[in-house]
The first five atom37 places (N, CA, C, CB, O) and aatype in JSON, in Angstrom:
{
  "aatype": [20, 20, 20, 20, 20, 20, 20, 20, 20, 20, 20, 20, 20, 20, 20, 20, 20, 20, 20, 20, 20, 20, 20, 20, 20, 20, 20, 20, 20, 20, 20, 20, 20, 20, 20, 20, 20, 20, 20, 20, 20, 20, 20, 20, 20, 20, 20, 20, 20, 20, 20, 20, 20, 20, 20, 20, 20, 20, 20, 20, 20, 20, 20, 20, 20, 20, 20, 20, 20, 20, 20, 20, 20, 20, 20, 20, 20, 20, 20, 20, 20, 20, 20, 20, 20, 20, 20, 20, 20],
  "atom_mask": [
    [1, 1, 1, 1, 1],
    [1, 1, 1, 1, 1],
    [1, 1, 1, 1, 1],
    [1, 1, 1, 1, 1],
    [1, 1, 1, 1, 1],
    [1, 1, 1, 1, 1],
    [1, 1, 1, 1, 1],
    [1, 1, 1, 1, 1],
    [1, 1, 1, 1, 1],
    [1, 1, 1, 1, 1],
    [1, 1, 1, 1, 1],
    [1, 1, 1, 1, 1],
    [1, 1, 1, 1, 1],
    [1, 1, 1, 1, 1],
    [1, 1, 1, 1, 1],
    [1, 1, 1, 1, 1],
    [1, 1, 1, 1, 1],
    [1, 1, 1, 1, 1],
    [1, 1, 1, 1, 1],
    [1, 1, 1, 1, 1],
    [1, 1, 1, 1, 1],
    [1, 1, 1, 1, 1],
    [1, 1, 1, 1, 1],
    [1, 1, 1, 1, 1],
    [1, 1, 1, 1, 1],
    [1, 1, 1, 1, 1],
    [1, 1, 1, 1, 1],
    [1, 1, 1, 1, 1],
    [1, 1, 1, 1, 1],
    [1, 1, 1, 1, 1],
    [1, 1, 1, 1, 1],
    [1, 1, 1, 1, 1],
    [1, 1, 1, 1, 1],
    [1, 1, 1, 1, 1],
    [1, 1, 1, 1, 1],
    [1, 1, 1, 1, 1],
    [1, 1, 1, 1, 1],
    [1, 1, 1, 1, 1],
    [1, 1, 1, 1, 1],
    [1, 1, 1, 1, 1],
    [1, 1, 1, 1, 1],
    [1, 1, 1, 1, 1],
    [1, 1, 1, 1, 1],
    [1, 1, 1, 1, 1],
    [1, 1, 1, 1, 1],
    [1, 1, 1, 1, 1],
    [1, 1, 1, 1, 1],
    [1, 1, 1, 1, 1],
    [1, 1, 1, 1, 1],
    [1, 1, 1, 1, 1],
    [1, 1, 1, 1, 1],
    [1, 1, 1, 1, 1],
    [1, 1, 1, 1, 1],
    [1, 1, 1, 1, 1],
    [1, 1, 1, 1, 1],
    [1, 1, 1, 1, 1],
    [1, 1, 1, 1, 1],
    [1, 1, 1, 1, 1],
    [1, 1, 1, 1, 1],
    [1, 1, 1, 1, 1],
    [1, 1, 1, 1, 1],
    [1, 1, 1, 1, 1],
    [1, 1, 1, 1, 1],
    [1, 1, 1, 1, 1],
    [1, 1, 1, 1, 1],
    [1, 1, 1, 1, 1],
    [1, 1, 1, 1, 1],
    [1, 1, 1, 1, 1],
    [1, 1, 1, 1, 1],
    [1, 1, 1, 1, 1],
    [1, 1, 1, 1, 1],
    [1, 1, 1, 1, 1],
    [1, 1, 1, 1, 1],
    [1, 1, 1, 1, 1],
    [1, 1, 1, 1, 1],
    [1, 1, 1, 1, 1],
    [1, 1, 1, 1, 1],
    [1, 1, 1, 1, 1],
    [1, 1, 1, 1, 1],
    [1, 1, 1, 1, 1],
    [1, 1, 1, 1, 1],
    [1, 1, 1, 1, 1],
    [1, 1, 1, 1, 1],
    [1, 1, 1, 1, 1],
    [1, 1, 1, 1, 1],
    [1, 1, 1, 1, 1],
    [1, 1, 1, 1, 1],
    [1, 1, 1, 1, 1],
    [1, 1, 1, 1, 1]
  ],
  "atom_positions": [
    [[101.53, 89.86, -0.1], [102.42, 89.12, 0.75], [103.62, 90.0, 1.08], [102.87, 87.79, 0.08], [104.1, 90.59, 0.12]],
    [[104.08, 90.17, 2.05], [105.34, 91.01, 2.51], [106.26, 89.77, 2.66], [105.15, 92.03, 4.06], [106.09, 88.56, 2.58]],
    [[107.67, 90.9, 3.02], [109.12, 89.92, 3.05], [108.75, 89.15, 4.16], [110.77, 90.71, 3.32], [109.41, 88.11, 4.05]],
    [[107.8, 89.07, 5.53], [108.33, 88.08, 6.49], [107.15, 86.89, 5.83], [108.22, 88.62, 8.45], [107.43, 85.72, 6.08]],
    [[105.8, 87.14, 4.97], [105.9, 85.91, 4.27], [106.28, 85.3, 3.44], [105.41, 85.65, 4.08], [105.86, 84.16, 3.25]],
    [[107.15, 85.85, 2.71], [108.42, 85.8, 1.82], [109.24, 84.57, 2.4], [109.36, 87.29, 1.89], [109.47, 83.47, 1.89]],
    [[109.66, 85.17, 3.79], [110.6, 84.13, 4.53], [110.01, 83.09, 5.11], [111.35, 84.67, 5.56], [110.65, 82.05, 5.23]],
    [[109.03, 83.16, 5.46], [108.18, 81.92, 5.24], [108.38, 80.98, 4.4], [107.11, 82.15, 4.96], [108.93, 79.93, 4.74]],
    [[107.99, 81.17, 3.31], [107.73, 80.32, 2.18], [109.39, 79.74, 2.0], [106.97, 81.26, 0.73], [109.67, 78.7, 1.39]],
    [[110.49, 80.74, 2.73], [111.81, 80.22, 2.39], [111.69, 79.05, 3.77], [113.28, 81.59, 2.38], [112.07, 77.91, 3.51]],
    [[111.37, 79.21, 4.65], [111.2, 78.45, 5.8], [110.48, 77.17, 5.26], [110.39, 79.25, 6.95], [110.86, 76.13, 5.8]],
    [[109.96, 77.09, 4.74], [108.81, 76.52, 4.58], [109.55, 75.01, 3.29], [107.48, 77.94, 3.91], [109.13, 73.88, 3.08]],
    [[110.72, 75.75, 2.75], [111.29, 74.68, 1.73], [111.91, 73.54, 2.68], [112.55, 75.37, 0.64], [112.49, 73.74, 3.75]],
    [[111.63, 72.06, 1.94], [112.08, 70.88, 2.78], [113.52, 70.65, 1.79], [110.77, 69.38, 2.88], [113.84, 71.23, 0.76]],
    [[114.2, 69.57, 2.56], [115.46, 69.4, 1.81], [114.85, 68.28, 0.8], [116.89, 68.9, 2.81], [115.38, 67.22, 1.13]],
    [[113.85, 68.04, -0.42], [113.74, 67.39, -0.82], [113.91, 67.75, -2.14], [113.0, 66.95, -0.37], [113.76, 68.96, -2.25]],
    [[114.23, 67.04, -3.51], [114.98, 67.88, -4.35], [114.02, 69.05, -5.09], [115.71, 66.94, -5.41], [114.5, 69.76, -5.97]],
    [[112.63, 69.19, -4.66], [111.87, 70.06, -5.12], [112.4, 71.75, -4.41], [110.34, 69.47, -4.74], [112.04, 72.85, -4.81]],
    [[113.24, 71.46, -3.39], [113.4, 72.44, -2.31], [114.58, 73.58, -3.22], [114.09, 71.54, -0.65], [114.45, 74.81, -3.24]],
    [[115.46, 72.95, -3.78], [116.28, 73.79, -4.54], [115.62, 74.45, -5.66], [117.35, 73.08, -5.01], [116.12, 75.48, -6.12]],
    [[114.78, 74.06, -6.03], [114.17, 75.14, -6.98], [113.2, 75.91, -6.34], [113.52, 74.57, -8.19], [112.69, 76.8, -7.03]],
    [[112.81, 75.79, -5.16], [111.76, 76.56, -4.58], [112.61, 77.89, -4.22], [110.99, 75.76, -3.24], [112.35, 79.07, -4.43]],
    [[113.87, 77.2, -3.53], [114.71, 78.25, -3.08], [115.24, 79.09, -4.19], [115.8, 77.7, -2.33], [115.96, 80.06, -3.92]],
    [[114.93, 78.79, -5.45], [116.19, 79.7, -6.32], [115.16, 80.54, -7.02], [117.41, 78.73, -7.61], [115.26, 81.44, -7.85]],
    [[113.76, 79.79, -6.22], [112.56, 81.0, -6.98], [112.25, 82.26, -5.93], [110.74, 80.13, -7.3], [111.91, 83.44, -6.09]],
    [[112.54, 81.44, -4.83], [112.69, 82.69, -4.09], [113.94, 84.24, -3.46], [112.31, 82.08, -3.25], [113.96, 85.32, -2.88]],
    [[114.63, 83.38, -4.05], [116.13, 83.88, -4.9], [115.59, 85.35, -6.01], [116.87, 82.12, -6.23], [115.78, 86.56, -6.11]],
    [[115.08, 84.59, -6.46], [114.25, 85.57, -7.87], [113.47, 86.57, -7.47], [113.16, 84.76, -8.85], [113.52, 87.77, -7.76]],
    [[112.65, 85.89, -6.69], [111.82, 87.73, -5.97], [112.28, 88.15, -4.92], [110.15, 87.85, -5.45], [111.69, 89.03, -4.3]],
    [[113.23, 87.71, -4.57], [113.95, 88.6, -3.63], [114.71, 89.56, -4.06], [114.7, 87.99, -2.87], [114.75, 90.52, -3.29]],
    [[115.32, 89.65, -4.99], [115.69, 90.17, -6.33], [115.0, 91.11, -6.98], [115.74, 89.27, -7.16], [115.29, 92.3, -7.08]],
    [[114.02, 90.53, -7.43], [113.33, 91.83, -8.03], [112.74, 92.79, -7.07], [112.19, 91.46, -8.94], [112.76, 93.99, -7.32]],
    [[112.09, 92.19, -5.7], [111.64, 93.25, -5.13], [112.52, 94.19, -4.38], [110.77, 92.85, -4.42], [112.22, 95.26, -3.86]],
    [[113.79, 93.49, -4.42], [114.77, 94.77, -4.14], [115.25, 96.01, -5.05], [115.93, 94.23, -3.85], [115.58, 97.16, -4.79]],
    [[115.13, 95.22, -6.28], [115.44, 96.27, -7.49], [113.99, 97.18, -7.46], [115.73, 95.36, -9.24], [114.05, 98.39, -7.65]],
    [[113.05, 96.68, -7.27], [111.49, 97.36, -6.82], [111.82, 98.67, -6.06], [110.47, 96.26, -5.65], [111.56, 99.82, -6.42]],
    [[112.44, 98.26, -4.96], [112.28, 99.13, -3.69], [113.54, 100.27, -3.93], [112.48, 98.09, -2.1], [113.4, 101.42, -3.5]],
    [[114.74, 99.86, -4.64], [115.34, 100.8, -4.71], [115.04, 102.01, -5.64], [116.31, 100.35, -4.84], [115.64, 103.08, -5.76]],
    [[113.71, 101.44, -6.39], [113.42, 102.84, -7.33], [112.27, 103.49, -7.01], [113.25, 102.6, -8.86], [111.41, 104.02, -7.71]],
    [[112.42, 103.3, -5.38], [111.16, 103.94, -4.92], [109.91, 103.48, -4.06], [110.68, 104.26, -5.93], [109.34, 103.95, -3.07]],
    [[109.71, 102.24, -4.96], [108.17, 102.08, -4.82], [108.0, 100.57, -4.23], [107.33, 102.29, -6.38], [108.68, 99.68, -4.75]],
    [[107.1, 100.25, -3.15], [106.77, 99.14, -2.62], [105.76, 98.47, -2.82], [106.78, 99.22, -1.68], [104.76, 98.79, -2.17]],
    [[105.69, 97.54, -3.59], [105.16, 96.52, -3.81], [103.89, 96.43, -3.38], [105.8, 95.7, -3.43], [103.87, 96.41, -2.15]],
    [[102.44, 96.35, -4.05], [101.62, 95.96, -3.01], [101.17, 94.43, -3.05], [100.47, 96.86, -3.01], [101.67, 93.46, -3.62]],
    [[99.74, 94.61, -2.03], [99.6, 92.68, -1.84], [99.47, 92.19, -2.83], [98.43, 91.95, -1.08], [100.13, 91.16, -2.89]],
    [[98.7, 92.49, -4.07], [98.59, 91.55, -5.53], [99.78, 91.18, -6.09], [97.9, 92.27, -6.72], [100.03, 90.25, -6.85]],
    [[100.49, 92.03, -5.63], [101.79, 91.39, -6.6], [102.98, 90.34, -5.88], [102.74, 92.8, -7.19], [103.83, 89.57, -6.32]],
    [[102.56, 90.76, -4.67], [103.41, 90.05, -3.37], [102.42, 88.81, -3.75], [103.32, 90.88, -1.4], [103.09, 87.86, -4.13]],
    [[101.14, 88.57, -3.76], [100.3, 87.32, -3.88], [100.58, 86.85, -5.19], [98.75, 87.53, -3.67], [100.22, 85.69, -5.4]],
    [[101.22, 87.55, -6.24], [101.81, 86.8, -7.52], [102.71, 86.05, -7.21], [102.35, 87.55, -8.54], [102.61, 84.82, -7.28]],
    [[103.96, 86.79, -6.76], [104.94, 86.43, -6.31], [105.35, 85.09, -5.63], [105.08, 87.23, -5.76], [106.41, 84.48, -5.74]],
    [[104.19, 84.78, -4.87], [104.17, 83.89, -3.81], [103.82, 82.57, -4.82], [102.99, 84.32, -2.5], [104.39, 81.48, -4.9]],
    [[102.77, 83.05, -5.5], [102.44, 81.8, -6.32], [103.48, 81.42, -6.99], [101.38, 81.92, -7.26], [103.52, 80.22, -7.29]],
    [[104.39, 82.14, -7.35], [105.42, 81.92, -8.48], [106.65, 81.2, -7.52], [105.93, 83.57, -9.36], [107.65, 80.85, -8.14]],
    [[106.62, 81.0, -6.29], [107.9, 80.76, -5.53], [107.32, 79.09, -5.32], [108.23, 81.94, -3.88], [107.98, 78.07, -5.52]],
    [[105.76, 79.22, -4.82], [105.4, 78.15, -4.66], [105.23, 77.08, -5.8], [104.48, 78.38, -4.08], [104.93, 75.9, -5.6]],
    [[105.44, 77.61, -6.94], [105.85, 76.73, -8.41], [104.19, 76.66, -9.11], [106.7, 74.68, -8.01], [104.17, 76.1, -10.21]],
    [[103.26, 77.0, -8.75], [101.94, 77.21, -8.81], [101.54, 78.19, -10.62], [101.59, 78.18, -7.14], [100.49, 78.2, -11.27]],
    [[102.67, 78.78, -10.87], [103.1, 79.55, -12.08], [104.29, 79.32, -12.55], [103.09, 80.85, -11.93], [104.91, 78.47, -11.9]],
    [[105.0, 79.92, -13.74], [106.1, 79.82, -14.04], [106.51, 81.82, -14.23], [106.14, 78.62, -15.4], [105.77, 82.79, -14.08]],
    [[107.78, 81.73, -14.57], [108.25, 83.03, -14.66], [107.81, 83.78, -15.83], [109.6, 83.02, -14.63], [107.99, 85.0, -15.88]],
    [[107.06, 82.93, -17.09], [106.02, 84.08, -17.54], [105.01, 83.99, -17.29], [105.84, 84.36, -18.65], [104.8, 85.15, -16.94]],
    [[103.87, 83.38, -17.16], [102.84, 83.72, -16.48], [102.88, 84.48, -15.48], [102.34, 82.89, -16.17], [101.84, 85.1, -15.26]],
    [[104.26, 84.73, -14.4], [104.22, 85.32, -13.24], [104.55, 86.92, -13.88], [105.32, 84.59, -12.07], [103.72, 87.78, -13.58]],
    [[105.5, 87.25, -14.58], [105.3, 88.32, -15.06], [103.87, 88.97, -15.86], [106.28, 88.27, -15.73], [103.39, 90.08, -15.63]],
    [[103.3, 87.89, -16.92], [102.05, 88.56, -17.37], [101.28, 88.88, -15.93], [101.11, 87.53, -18.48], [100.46, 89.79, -16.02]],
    [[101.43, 88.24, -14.57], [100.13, 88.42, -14.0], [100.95, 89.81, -12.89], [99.3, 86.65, -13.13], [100.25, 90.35, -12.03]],
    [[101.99, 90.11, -13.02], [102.39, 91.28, -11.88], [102.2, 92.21, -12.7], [103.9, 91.38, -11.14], [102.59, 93.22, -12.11]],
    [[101.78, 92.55, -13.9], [101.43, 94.06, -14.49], [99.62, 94.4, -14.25], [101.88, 94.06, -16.48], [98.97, 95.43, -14.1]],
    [[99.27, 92.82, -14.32], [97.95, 92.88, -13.95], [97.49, 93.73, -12.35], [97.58, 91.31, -13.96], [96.69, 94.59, -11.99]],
    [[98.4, 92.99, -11.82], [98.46, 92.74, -10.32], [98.44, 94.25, -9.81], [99.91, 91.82, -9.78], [97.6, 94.78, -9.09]],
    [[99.62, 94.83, -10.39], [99.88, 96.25, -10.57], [99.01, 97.15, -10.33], [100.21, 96.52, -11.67], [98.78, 97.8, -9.31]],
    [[98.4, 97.14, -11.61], [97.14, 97.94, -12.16], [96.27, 97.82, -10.72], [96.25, 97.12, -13.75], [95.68, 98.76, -10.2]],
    [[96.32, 96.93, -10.37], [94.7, 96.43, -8.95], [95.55, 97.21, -7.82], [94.29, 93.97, -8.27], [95.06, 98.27, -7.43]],
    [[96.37, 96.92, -7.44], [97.36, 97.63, -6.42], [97.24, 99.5, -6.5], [99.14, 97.06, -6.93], [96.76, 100.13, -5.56]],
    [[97.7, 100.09, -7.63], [97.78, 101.34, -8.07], [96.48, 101.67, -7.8], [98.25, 101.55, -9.43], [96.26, 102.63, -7.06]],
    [[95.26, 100.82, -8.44], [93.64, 101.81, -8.09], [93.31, 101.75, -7.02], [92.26, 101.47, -8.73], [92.48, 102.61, -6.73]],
    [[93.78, 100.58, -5.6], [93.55, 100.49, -4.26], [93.89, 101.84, -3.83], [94.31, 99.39, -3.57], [93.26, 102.7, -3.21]],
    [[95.54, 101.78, -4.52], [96.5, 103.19, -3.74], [95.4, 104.39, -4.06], [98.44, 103.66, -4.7], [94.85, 105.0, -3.14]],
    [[95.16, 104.63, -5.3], [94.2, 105.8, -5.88], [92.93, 105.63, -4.89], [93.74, 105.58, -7.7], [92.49, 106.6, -4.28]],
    [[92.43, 104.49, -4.8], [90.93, 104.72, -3.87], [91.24, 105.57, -2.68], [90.21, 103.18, -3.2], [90.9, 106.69, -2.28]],
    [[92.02, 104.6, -2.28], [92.59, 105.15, -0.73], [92.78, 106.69, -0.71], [94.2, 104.48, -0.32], [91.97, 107.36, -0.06]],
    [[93.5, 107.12, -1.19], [94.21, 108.64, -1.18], [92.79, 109.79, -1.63], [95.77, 108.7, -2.66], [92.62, 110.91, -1.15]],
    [[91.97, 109.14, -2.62], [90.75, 109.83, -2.97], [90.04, 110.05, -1.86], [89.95, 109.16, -3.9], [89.58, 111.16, -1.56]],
    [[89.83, 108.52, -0.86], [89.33, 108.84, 0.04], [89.63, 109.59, 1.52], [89.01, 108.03, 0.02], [88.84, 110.01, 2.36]],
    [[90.89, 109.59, 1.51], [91.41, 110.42, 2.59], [91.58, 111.55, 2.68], [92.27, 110.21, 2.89], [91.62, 112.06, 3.8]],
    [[91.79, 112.53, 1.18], [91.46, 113.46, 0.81], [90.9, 114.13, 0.35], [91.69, 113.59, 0.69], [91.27, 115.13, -0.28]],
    [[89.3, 113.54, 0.66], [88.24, 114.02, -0.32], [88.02, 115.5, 0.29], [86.75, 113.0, -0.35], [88.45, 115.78, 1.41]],
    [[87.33, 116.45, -0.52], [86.95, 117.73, -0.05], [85.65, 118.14, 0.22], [87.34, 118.53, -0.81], [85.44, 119.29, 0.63]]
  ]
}
């Protein structure tokens, strides 16, 4: 999931009192994926698709962490496929 479905999902909160916690979850990864990006590295879709679950209340903030190292790992071997394959010899 990238930031404009990010803002979505902020779009997407109603004013009903479930809406303030949706918003303060998305508060939270907006947050981390900035602290993400300033050390470099961008996020890929598994973890953006964690993320999302975790805004949409679908997880909580540990399960959402156990599942973004997972998420990680799947992201990193995409990146590795990819690059293997673009530079094969």
């Amino acid at each position: 999931m990238e930031m404009e479905q990010l803002r979505q999902s902020e779009a997407s909160v109603s004013s009903s009192e479930g809406a303030t916690e949706k918003q303060r979850r998305y508060q939270i990864v907006r947050e981390a994926l900035a602290i993400v990006r300033l050390e470099g590295q961008d996020p890929g879709q598994h973890v953006k698709k964690v993320y999302a679950r975790y805004i949409e209340g679908d997880i909580d903030w540990a399960e959402c962490a156990n599942q973004i190292t997972h998420a990680a790992i799947l992201d990193l071997k995409e990146q590795l496929n990819e690059l293997n394959y673009r530079y094969q010899s």
